[in-house]
C-alpha positions in Angstrom: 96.8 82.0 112.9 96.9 83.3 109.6 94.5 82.5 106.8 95.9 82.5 103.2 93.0 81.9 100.5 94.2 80.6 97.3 92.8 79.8 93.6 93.2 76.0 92.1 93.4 77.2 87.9 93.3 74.8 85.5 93.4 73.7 82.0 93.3 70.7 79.5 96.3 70.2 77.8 97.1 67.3 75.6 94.1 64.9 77.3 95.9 66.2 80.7 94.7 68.5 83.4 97.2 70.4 84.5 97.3 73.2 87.2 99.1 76.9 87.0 101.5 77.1 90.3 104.2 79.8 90.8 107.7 78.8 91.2 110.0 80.2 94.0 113.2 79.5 95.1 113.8 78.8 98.9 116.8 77.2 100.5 118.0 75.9 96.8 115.1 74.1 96.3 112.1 74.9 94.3 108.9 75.4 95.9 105.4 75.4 94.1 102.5 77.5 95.6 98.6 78.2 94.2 98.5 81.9 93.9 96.7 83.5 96.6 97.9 85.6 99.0 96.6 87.7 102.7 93.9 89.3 102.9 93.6 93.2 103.3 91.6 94.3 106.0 87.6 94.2 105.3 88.3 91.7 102.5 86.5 88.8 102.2 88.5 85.4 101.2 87.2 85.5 97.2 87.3 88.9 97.2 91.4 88.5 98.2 91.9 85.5 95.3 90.6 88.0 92.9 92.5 90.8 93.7 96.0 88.6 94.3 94.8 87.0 90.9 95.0 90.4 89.2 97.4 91.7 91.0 100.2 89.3 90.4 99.1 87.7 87.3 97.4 90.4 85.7 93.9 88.0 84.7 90.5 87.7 86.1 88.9 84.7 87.4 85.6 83.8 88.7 85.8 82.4 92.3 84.0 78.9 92.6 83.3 76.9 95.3 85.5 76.1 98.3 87.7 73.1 97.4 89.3 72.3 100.6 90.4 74.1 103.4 93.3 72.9 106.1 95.9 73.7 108.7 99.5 74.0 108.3 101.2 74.3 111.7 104.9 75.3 110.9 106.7 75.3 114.8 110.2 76.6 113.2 108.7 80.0 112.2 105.7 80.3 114.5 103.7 80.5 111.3 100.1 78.6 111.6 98.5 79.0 108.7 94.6 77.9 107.3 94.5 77.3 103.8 91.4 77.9 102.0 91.9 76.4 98.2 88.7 77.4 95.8 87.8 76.7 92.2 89.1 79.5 90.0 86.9 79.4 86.7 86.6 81.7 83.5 90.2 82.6 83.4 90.4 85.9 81.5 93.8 86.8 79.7 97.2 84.9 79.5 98.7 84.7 83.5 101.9 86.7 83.5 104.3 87.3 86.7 104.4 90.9 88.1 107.3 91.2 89.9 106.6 94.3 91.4 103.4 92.3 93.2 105.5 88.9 93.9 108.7 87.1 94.7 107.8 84.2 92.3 110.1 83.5 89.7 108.2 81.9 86.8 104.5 80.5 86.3 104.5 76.9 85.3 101.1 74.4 84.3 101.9 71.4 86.1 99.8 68.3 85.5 97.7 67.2 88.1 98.8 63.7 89.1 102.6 65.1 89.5 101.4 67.3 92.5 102.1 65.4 95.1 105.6 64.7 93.7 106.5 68.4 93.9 107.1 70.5 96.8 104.1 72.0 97.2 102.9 74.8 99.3 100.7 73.9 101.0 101.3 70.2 100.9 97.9 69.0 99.2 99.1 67.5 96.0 97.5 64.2 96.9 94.4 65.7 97.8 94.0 67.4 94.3 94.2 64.8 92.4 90.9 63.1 93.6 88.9 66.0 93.9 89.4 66.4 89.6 88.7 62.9 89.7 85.0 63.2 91.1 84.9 67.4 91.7 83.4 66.5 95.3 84.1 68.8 98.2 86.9 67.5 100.3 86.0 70.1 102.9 88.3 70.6 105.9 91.1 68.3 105.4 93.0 69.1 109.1 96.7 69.0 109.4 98.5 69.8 106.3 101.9 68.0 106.5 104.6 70.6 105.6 108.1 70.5 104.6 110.2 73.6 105.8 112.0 75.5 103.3 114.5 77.7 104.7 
């Protein structure tokens, strides 16, 4: 099994909260994701959001707490994968793609209670939305429910 930390960034815009996701492209639909990324060897899971953040955005973030962490069990590609989602505070600079670091094709702030109506990766958008509502720690959630996109 894999593990794939990722960072949960957002903002206030227009009495919303709204959440920066990369957009990709798979199988002609659009797929959302948190950046994040693998680990290097040695690396410990904030350690990794801060270096994905940089690399691929170009910012800086402070690493928070653990917001949730969950398994996505993906049989057609063999690929089981724990997701660990933290808190990503003190943004530093204006997020821009680096497409030498990623296959993403655009950042996009999306607002919080149209997560779970995207495709999401990983699948948590209805998980989210409470956790802004009350900032508790949803802790392991289990299974994470996950479309394929080919």
């Amino acid at each position: 099994m894999k593990v794939r930390p990722s960072a949960l960034i957002w903002r206030l815009s227009a009495n919303q909260t709204e959440v920066l996701l990369m957009r990709y492209n798979y199988g002609g639909q659009d797929v959302y994701a948190l950046p994040g990324g693998n680990p290097d060897r040695g690396e410990i899971l904030p350690e990794t959001v801060i270096r994905e953040i940089w690399e691929e955005l170009g910012v800086s973030v402070e690493v928070g707490e653990m917001v949730l962490a969950g398994e996505m069990l993906l049989t057609q590609r063999n690929d089981d994968v724990l997701h660990v989602v933290f808190a990503a505070r003190n943004l530093q600079g204006e997020p821009v793609l680096n497409p030498a670091e990623t296959t993403a094709l655009e950042l996009v702030w999306k607002p919080v209670i149209e997560l779970d109506q995207l495709n999401l990766y990983p699948n948590i958008g209805s998980k989210l939305e409470p956790w802004f509502r009350s900032a508790t720690y949803l802790g392991y959630v289990g299974r994470i429910e996950q479309q394929y996109f080919g």
